[in-house]
VOGU-3710 file (C-alpha; in Angstrom, 3 decimals, decimal comma):
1> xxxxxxxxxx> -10,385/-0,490/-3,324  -7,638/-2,560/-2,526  -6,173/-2,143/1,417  -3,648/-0,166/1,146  -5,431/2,763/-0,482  -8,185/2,235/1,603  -5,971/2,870/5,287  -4,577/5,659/3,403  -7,885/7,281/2,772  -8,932/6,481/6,083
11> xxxxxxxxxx> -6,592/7,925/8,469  -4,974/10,346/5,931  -7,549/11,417/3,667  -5,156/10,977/0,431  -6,278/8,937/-2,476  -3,278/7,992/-3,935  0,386/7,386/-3,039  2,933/9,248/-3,538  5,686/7,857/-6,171  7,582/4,862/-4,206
21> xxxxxxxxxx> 5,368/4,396/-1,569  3,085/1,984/-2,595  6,195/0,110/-4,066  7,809/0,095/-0,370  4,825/-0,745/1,048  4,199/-3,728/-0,801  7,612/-5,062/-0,808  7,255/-5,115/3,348  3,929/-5,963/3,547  5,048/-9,128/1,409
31> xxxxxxxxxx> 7,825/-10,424/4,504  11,022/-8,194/2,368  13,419/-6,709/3,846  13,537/-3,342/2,474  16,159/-0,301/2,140  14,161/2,204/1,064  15,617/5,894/0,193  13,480/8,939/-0,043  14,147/12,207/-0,303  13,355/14,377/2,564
41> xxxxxxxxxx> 9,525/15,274/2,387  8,710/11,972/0,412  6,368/10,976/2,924  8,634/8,096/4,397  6,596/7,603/7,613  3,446/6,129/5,212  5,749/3,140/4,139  5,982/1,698/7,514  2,677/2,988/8,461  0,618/1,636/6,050
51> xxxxxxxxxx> 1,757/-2,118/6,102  1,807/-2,418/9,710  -1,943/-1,099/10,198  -2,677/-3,303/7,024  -1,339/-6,228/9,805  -2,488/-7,748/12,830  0,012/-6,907/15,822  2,409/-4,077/16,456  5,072/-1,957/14,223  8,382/-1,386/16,059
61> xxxxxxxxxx> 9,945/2,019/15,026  13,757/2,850/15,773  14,507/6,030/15,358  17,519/8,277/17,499  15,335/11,547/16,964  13,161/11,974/20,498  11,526/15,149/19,668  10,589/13,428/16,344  9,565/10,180/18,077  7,254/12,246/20,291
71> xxxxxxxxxx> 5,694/14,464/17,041  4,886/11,002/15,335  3,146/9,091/18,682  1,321/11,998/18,794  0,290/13,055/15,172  -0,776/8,732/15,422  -3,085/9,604/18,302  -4,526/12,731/16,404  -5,482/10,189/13,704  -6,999/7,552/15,870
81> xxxxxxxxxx> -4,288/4,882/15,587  -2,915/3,963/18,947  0,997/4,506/19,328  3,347/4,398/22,713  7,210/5,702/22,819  10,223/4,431/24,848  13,328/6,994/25,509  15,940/7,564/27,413  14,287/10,801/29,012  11,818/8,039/30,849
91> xxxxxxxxxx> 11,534/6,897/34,198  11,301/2,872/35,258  8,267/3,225/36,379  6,882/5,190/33,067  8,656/2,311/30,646  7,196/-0,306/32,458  3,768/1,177/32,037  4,314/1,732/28,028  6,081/-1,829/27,521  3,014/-3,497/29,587
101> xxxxxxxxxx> 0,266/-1,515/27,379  2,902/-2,315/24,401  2,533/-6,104/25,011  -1,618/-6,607/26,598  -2,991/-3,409/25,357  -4,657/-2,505/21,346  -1,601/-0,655/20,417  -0,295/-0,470/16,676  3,173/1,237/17,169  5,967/1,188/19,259
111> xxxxxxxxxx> 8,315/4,286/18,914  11,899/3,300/20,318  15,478/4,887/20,880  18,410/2,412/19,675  19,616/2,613/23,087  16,327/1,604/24,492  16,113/-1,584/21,668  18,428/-3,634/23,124  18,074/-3,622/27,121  17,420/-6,791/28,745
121> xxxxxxxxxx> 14,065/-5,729/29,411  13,140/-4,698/26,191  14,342/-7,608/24,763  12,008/-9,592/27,230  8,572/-7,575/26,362  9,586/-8,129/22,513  9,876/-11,719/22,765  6,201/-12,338/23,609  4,744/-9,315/21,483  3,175/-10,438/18,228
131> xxxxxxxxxx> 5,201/-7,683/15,911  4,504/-7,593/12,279  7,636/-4,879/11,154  10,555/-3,460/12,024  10,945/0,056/10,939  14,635/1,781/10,705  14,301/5,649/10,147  17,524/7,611/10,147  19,053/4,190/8,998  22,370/5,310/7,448
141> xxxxxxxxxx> 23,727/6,161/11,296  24,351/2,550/10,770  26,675/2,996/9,196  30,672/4,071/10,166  30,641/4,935/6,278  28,090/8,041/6,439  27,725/11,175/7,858  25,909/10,407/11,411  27,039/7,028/12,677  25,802/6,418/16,455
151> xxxxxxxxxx> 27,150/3,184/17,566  23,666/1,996/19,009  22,629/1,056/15,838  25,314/-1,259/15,280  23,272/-3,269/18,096  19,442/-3,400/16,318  20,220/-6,573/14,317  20,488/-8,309/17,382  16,861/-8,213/17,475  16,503/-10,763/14,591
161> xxxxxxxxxx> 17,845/-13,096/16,899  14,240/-13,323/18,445  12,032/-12,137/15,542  13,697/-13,913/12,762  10,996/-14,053/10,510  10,101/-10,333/10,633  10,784/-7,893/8,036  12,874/-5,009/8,383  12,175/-1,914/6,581  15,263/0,599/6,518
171> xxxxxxxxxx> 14,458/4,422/5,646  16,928/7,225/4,881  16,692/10,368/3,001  20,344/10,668/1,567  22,861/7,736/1,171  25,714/6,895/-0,713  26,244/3,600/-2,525  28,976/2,695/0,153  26,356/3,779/3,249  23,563/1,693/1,007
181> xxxxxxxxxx> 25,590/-1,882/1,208  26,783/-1,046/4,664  23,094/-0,375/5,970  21,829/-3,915/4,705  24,946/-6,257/5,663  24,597/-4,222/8,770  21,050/-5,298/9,251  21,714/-8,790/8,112  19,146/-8,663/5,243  18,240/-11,908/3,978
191> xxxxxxxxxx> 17,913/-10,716/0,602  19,602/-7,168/-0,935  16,329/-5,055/-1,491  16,435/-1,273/-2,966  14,166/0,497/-3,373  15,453/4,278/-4,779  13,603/7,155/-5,916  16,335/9,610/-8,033  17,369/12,078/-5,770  16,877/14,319/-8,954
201> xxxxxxxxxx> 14,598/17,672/-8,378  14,060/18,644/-11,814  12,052/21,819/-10,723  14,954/23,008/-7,912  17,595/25,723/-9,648  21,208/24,752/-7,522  22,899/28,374/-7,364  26,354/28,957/-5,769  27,829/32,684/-5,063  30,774/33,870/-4,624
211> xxxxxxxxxx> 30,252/37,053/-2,387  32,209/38,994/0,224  29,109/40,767/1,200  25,794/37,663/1,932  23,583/40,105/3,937  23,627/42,249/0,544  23,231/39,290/-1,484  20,496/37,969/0,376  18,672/40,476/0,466  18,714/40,911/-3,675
221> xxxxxxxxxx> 17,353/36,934/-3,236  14,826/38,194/-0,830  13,543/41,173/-2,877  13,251/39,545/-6,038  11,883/35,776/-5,130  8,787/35,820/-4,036  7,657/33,349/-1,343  8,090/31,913/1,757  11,928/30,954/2,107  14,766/29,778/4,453
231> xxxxxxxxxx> 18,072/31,024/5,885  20,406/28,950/7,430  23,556/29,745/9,748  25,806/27,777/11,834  25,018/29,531/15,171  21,951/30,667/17,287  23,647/34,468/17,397  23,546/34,537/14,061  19,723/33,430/13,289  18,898/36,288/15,428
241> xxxxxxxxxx> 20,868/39,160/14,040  20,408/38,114/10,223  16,779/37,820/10,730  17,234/41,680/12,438  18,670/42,698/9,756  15,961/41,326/7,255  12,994/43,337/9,242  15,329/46,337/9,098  14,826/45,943/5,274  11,318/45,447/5,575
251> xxxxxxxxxx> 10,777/41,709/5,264  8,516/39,646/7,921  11,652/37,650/9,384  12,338/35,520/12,708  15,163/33,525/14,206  14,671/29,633/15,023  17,087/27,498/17,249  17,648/24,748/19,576  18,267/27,080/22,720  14,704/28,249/22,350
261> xxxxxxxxxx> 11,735/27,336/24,488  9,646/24,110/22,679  6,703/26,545/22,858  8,533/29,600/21,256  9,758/27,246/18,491  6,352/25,839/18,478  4,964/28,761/17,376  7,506/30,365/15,164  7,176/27,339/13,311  3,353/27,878/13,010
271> xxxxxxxxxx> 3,602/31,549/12,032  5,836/30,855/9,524  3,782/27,820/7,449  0,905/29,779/7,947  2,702/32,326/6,282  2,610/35,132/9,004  6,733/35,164/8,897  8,384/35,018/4,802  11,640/33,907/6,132  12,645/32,108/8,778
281> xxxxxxxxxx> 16,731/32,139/9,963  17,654/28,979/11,617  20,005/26,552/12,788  20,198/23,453/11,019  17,515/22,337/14,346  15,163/23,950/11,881  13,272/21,181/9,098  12,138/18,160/11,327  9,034/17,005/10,752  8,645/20,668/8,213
291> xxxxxxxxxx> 6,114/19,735/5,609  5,549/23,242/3,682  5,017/22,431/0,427  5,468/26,173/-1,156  9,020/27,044/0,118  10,429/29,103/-3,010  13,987/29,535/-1,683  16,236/27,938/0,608  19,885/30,238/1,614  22,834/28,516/3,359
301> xxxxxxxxxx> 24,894/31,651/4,428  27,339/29,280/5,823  28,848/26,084/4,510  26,757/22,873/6,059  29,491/20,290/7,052  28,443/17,303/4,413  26,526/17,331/0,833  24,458/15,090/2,980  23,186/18,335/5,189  23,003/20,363/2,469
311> xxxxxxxxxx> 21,301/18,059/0,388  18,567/17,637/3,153  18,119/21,440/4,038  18,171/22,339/0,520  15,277/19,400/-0,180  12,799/21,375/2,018  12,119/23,802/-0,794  9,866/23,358/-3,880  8,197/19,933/-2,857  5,120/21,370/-4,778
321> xxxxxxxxxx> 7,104/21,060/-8,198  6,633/24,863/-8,963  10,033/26,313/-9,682  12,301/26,850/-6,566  15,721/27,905/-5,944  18,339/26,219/-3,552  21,478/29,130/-2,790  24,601/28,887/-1,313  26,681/31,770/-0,673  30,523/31,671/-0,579
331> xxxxxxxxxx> 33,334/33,189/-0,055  37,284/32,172/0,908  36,444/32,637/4,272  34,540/30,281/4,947  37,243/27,772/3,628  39,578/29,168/6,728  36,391/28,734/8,789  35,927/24,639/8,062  39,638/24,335/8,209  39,391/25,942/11,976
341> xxxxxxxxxx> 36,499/23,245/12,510  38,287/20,237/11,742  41,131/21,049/14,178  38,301/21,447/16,657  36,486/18,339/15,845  39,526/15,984/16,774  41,270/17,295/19,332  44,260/15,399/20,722  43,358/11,793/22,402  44,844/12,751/25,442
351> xxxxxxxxxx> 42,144/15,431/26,079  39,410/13,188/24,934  40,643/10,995/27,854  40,688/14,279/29,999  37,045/14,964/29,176  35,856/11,402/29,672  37,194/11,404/33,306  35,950/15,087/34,122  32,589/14,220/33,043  32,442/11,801/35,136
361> xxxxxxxxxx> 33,348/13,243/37,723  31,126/15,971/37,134  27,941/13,657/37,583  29,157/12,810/40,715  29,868/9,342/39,064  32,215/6,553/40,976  34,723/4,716/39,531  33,077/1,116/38,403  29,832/2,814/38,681  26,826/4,342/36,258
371> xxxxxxxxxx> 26,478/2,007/33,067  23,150/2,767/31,710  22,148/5,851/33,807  20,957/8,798/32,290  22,067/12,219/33,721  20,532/15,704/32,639  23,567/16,925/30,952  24,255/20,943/30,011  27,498/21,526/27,940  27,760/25,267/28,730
381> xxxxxxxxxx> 27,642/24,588/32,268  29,815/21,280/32,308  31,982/23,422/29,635  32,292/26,139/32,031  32,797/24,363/35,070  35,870/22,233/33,671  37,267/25,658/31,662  37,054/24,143/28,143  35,856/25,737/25,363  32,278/24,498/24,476
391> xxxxxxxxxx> 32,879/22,732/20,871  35,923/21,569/21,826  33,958/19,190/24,711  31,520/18,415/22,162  34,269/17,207/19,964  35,750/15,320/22,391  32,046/13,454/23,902  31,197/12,264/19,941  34,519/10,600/19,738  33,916/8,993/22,862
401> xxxxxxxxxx> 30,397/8,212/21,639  32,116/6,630/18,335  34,143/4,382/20,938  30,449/3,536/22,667  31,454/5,384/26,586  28,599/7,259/26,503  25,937/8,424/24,923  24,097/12,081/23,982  20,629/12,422/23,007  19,197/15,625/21,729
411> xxxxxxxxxx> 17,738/18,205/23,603  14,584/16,798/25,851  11,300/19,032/26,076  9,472/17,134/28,062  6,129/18,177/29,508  5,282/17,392/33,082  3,436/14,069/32,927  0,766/12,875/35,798  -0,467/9,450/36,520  -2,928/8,429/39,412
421> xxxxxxxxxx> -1,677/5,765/41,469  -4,892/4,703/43,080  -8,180/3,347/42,018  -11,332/5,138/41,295  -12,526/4,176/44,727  -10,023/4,793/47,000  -9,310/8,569/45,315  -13,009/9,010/45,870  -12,565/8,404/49,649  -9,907/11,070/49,753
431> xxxxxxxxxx> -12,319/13,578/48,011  -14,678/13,401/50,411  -12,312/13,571/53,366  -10,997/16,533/51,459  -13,310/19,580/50,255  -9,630/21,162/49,041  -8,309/18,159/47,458  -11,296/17,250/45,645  -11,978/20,416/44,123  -8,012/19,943/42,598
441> xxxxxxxxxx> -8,885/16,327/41,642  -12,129/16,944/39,415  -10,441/20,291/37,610  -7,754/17,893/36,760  -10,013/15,022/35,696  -12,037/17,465/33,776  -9,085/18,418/31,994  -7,636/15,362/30,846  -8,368/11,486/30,205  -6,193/8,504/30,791
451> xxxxxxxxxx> -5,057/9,216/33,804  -5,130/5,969/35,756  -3,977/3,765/32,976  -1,090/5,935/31,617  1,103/8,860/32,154  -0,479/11,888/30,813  1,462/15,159/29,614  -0,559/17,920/31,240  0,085/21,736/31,421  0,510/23,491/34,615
461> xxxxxxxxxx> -0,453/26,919/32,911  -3,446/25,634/31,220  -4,478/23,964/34,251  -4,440/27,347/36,160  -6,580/29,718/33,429  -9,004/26,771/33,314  -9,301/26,470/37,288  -9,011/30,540/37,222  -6,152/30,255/39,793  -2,217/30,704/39,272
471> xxxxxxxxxx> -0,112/27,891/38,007  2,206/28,198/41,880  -1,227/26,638/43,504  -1,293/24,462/40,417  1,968/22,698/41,172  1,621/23,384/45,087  -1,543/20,677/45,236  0,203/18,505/42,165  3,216/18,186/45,210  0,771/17,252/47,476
481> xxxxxxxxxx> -1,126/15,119/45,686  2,433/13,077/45,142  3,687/12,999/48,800  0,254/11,466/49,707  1,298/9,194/47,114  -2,333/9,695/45,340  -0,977/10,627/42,037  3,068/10,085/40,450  3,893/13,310/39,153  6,986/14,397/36,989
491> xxxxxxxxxx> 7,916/17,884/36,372  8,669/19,398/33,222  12,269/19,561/32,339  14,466/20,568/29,184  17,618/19,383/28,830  20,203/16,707/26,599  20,746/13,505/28,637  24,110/11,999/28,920  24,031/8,052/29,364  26,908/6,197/30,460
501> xxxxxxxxxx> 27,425/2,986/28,299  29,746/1,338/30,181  30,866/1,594/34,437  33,541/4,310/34,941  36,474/3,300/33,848  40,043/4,244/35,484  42,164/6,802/33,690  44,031/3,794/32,260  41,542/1,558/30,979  40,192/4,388/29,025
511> xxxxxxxxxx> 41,192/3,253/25,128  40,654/5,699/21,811  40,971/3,091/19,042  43,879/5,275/16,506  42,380/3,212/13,804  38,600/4,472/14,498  40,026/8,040/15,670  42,000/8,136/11,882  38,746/6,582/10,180  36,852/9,175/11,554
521> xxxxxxxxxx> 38,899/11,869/11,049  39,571/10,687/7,077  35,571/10,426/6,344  34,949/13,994/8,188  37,714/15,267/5,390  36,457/13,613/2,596  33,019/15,237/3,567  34,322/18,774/4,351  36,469/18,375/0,734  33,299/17,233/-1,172
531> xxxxxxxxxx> 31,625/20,430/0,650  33,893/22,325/-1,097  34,622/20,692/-4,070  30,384/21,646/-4,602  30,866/25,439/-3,396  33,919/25,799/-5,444  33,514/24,234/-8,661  32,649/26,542/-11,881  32,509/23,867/-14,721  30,150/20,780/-13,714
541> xxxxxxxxxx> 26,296/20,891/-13,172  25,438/21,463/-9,760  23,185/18,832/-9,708  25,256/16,533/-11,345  27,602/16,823/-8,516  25,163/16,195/-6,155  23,740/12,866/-8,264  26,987/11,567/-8,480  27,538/12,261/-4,610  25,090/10,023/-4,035
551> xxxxxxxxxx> 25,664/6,838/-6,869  23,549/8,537/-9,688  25,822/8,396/-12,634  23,956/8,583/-15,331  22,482/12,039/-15,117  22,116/15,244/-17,572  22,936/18,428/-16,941  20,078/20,425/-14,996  19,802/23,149/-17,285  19,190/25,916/-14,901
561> xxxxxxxxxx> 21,759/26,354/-12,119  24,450/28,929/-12,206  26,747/26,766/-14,339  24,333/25,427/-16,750  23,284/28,847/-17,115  26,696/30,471/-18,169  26,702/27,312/-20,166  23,985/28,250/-22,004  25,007/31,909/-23,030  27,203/30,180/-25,497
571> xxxxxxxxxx> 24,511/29,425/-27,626  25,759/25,789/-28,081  23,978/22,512/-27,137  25,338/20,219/-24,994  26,476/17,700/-27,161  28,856/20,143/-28,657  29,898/22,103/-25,847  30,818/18,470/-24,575  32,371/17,491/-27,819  34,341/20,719/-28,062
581> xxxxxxxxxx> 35,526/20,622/-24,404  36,858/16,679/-24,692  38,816/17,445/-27,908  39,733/20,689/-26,456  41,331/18,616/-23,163  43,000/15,514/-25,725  45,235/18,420/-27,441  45,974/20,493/-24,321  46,799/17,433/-22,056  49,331/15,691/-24,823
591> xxxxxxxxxx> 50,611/19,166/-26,546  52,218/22,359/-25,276  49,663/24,442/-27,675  48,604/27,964/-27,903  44,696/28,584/-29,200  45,629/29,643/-32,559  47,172/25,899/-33,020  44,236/24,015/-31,149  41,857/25,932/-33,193  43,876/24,731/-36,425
601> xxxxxxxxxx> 43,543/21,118/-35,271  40,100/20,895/-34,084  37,133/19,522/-36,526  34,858/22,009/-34,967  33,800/25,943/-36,130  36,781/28,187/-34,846  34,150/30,663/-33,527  32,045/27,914/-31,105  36,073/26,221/-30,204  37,052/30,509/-29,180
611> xxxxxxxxxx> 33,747/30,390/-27,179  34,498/27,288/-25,170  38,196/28,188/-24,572  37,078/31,882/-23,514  34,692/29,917/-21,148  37,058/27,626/-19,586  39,592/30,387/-18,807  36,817/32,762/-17,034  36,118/29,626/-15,136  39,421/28,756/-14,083
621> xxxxxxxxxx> 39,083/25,277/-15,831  42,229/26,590/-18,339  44,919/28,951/-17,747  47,362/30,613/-19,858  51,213/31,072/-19,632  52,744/34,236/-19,972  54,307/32,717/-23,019  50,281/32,256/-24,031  50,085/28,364/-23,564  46,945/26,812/-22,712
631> xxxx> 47,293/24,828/-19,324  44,904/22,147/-18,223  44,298/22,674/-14,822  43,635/18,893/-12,804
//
């Protein structure tokens, strides 16, 4: 059994690979740098996996996603393969803990934020660590060319500077050819390396509909496809009221969003891939990490902002090949509605420079002051406290994010975390000075393991049930314990973290590049117009579209989304319904002609040429003048 399949059987249980993997693998594990793109749910993770426990030393993993940083370490430790994590929701003390058990300590992965990367001290540990890969997820946010740059990525090739030799494998789920080359010049490969699997899901039916009324719609979906399924709205309100409405029909619904509890979501999530809830309604914080394999339908009842998004959110149904359906429901409304969002996602420089300085100000920050602090940072509350409307701040923080201020990471659910700061020996002295104290001190020890070597995440309310006390004398002798400096303990605390990048700058130092401000603004268009293009257009495959979207030219029609479909009622094949249509546009385009003359002068059955016209007119492709002219319409 060669290695490979033999650490996948191990710590996975799988006998074979999944298609690409192995390919990926091999290409790393042979000192390549790789691009690699996967759809979402092709099991990227393996590829870096794999080759680095196939390795002696340590992986390095970049990835801006902490909640997903934190679900890896610790689906590694459920396996038995050692992992740490470094992130901006740390304290000192904490990272310099991980980075010394990174560097002297068994350890097989290191999870890090792009902030985190490339910090002096970072920098320092990674020197003298023997690291055998590099692993990029979320890589196309390299990139000013796609959909989710962050300007700390622009940053993580400085680390070939002192790890020349080491490969660097990049991972993305969507990408187009532009955001491919940009990712590897980015990342200074040595060599351009590609590895693609088609972004083609032959068993996934793309359906767009044009509806004034989507509850109604959805629920025909609903009642007629069977299966676990997905609805997805722009806003937390709305998860909770369409999923309302679903039990009010009699379907086993809930809401999912970012404003909930981590527990809540926790276990929403669980009910609903163990198949206690059919649908779950959800932001688009819903799908990280979401490994169902027998989702039957996914519903956008808004417009996502990017073919990217919609691309990914769609990709979470049918990964078990069975025949799955992928809806997006439209109306002109929702055209206004993106219109109204790109006025709010650039709002005028001046009151970017206005937010910048108010921020500031509201973290208590000086000017020449707080480069590479992170405050706990809540938009409502900031929001409210300057009066400005919520997205419009948000708007106004990315673009100073795109000009590398600051920085925003997503929303922190961290669990309180203990560590004992004294020996065996000298906590045992305190127990027996200490009836009280020592009781606290074995229920605790009992509980968990690592505590003297390592910040543990513990749980004040399981800690009271299984000391049959209240969780208030819980974190009453977890206080004391940490003004008698016995133990370093850090409270549980949820909330996005604001980092500045740079010292406070005075009002006038404060710079918004127009040429990165009109970049931006440009790309977010094409995106939103590509959005629509997709929701909008009655003649080309859906899938097509998508394919091309994303470099994949040479592509057939799908044969079962809503086009294809009215397509196929005309009882041609697609070589003539292709052959009709171009001959059909070469006499329109050059000739003012009415469909008795085109009919005259095509070399095709008048019947099948009557179809096709009929077709193109119901579709909008054609229209016809008063005077009964056939019109090509561009």
């Amino acid at each position: 059994m060669k290695i490979f399949q033999k650490i996948l059987f191990e710590y996975w249980g799988y006998s074979q690979f999944r298609p690409l993997q192995e390919e990926i693998i091999t290409s790393v594990y042979d000192g390549n740098d790789t691009l690699a793109l996967m759809p979402t749910g092709g099991g990227k993770s393996i590829t870096f996996q794999v080759p680095a426990l196939a390795k002696e030393g340590i992986c390095i993993v970049v990835t801006p996603l902490i909640a997903l940083m934190k679900d890896q370490v610790e689906n590694l430790k459920s396996r038995n393969i050692t992992a740490l994590a470094v992130h901006s929701g740390m304290t000192a003390r904490e990272i310099d803990i991980t980075l010394d058990n990174a560097l002297f300590g068994n350890y097989k992965f290191l999870y890090l934020s792009p902030e985190r990367l490339t910090t002096t001290k970072i920098r320092n540990y990674i020197e003298r660590m023997n690291v055998n890969l590099i692993a990029i997820d979320e890589s196309h946010c390299i990139s000013q060319w796609g959909y989710d740059f962050r300007p700390p990525y622009l940053k993580i090739a400085e680390i070939r500077d002192i790890l020349p030799e080491v490969p660097i494998l990049a991972l993305t789920a969507t990408a187009t050819p532009e955001v491919v080359d940009d990712i590897m010049d980015k990342l200074h490969f040595r060599k351009k390396n590609v590895l693609q699997k088609s972004f083609e899901r032959k068993n996934l039916s793309y359906i767009v509909r044009t509806t004034e009324d989507k509850q109604q719609y959805l629920r025909k979906i609903v009642e007629t496809v069977r299966g676990t399924g997905i609805v997805y709205v722009r806003n937390r309100k709305k998860t909770k009221d369409v999923s309302e409405f679903l039990k009010s029909i009699g379907i086993s619904a809930d809401y999912y969003h970012a404003g909930l509890s981590s527990e809540i979501r926790s276990l929403k999530q669980d009910w609903w891939k163990s198949g206690k809830i059919q649908v779950i309604v959800a932001t688009n914080a819903f799908g990280m990490g979401i490994d169902k394999s027998d989702v039957r339908f996914v519903v956008h009842l808004d417009l996502p902002d990017s073919l990217e998004a919609y691309f990914q959110e769609a990709g979470r149904v049918g990964r078990d090949s069975k025949k799955a359906y992928a809806v997006l429901l439209y109306n002109n409304s929702d055209k206004v509605k993106f219109e109204q969002q790109f006025r709010i996602a650039f709002p005028p420089v001046e009151t970017v420079k206005e937010v910048y300085q108010s921020v500031c100000s509201y973290m208590g920050v000086a000017y020449g002051e707080g480069k590479g602090i992170a405050f706990d940072f809540n938009l409502i509350e900031y929001s409210t406290h300057a009066r400005i409307y919520s997205l419009t701040a948000l708007s106004a923080l990315k673009i100073l994010e795109h000009e590398n201020y600051l920085q925003i990471t997503d929303e922190l659910n961290s669990p309180s975390r203990v560590m004992f700061t004294v020996n065996r020996d000298e906590l045992y002295k305190i127990q027996v000075k200490s009836k009280e104290l020592d009781s606290f001190i074995k229920l605790i020890l009992r509980a968990y393991t690592g505590l003297f070597t390592n910040y543990t995440n513990i749980d004040e309310t399981y800690l009271a049930k299984f000391g049959n006390t209240t969780v208030d004398v819980i974190r009453k002798y977890l206080i004391e314990l940490s003004r008698n400096k016995l133990i370093s303990y850090i409270p549980q605390k949820r909330t996005p973290l604001l980092i500045l990048t740079e010292n406070r700058l005075e009002e006038a130092n404060v710079r918004i590049s127009p040429e990165n401000y009109t970049f931006l603004k440009e790309r977010y268009k094409n995106r939103m117009d590509a959005m629509i293009n997709y929701a909008t257009s009655t003649t080309k495959c859906r899938s097509q579209i998508l394919l091309s979207y994303f470099g994949e030219s040479n592509n057939y029609r799908c044969g079962q989304c809503d086009i294809c479909k009215t397509r196929n009622e005309l009882d041609l094949s697609a070589y003539e319904f292709d052959m009709i249509v171009e001959q059909l546009k070469q006499q329109i385009a050059n000739n003012e002609s009415k469909l008795t003359d085109i009919v005259d002068k095509i070399n095709i059955p008048p019947q099948k040429t009557i179809k096709v016209v009929r077709w193109l007119l119901d579709t909008g492709k054609i229209t016809e003048t008063d005077g009964g002219v056939l019109v090509w319409k561009k």
